[in-house]
N, C-alpha and C positions, 0 to 999 in steps of 0.2 A: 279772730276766733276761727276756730279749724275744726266744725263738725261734720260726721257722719250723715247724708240722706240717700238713702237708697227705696225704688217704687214701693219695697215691702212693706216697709215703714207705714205704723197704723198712725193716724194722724188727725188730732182734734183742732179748731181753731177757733176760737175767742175773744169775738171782737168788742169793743168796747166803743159802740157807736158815736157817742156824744164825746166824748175824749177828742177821733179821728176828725168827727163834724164841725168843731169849734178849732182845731188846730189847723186845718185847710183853711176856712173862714177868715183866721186871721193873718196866718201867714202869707196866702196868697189869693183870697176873696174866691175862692171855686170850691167844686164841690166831687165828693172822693170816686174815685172810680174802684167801688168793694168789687167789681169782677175780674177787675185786673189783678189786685193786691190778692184776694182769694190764689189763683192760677197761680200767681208767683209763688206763693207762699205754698203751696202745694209743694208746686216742685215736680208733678208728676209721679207724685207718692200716694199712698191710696187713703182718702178721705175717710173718714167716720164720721165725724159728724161738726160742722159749722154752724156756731151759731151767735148771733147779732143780738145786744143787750139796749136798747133804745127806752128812750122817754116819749112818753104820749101827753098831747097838751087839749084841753077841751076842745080847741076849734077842728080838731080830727085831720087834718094837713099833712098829718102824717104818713096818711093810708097808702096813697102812690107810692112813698117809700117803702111800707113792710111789702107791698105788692110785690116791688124789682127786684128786693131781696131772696122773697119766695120763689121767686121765678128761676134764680139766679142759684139756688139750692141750700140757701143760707136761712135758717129758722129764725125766730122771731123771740124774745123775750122782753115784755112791754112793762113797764110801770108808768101808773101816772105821774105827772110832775106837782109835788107839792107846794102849796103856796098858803103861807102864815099870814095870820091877821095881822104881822108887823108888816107884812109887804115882802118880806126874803123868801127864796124860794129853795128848793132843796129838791135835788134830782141824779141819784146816782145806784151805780148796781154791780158797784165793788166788790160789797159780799157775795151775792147772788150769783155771780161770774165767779168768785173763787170756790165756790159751793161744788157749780156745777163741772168745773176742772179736776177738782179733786173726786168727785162722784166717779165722774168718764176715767181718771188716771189708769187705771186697773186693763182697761183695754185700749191702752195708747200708748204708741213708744215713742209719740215727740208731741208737745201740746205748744202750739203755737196763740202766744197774749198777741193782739191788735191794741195795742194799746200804749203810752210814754209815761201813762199813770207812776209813780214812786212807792204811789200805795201796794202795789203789787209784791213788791218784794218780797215779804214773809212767804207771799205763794210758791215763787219761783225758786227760793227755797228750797220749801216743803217739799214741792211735787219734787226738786232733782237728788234730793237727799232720803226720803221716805217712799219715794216712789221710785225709781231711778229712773225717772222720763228726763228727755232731751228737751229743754223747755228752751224757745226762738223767741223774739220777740220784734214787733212792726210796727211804725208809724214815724210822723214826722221827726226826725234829730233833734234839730233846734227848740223842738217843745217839747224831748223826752228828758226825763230825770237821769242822770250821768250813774247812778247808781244805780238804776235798773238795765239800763246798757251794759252795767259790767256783770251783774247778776246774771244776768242771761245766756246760753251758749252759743245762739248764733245772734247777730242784729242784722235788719233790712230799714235803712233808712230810708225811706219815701223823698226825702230830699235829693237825692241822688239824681231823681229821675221822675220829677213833675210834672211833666208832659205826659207820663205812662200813666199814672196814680191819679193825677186830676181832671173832671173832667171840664171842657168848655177852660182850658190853663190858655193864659197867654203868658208870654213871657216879661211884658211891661205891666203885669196886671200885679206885680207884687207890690203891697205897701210900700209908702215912699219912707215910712218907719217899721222897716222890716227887725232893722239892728237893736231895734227897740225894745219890738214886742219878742223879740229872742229872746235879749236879758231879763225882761219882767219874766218871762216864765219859768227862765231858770232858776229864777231868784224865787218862783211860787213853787218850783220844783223840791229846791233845796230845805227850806219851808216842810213842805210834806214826807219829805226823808225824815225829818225828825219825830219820835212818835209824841202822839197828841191824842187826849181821848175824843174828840171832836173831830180825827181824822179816819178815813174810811180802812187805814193802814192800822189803825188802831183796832178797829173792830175787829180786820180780817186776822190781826194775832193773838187776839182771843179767841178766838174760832181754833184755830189748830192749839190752844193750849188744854182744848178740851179733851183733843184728839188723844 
């Protein structure tokens, strides 16, 4: 892929916390370095506005984390995690993150997803056909959806460079079933490219058919 960045470039970014959190975890048991991936993703372009879409869990463990965030210049958008009398739980903020990209589009000329999500598609889209933003997209390869890789105009695969993006990374610390949980997730990837009303890609394409 061959895009455009230049410092002038007004630039949103959008991360999708628990996506990044659980694909570090498993692919290589550490934890993300959002200051490094922020900078990268910049590019030395001029920010507008970063913001981190996280789950909160009763025991509040989380706080240290919106803390570094905050510190770090990246805002906060929290929801609780829900949990059903059947014992499943349910925690995500698909719509909520596509909401507020397309809100922001209007004063951005490149909106950067943190995210391998499949559900996003419909957005990335949206925003580069109805908006004409330049829409990039971050996080680990091996756990992103192959069609939102191609959806997208530029990609930064975190895999590339684990030592930069992780933090406390060793290099023998990746699963001795790394090959493994690749294919599982490609195979839950692929899964979620298809639409479903039960999928979070679902909702978000109803959202723009209201549009």
């Amino acid at each position: 892929m061959s895009v455009i960045k230049h410092k002038e470039q007004r630039v949103g970014i959008f991360i999708d916390a628990q996506n990044l959190y659980h694909s570090a975890k498993n692919l290589y048991h550490a934890k993300v370095n959002f200051d490094q991936i922020v900078k990268d993703a910049l590019g030395g372009r001029h920010l507008i506005r970063a913001i981190a879409y996280v789950i909160t869990t009763e025991s509040g463990e989380e706080k240290s984390f919106f803390d570094a965030l905050t510190k770090m210049g990246i805002e906060t958008r929290t929801k609780d995690l829900q949990i059903f009398s059947s014992g499943s739980k349910k925690a995500d903020w698909d719509v909520g993150l596509a909401v507020d990209a397309v809100k922001l589009a209007p004063k951005l000329d490149a909106i950067i997803i943190v995210s391998g999500d499949g559900d996003f598609i419909p957005l990335v889209k949206y925003l580069q056909e109805n908006q004409g933003c330049q829409v990039e997209a971050i996080t680990f390869g091996k756990s992103a959806s192959m069609k939102l890789k191609e959806a997208v105009d530029d990609f930064l695969d975190l895999d590339s460079d684990p030592s930069r993006y992780l933090i406390n990374y060793r290099s023998n610390s990746r699963p001795e079933k790394t090959e493994r949980v690749s294919e599982k997730n490609e195979s839950n990837q692929k899964a979620s490219d298809k639409p479903s009303d039960k999928t979070g890609g679902s909702r978000i394409r109803r959202v723009f058919r209201k549009m």
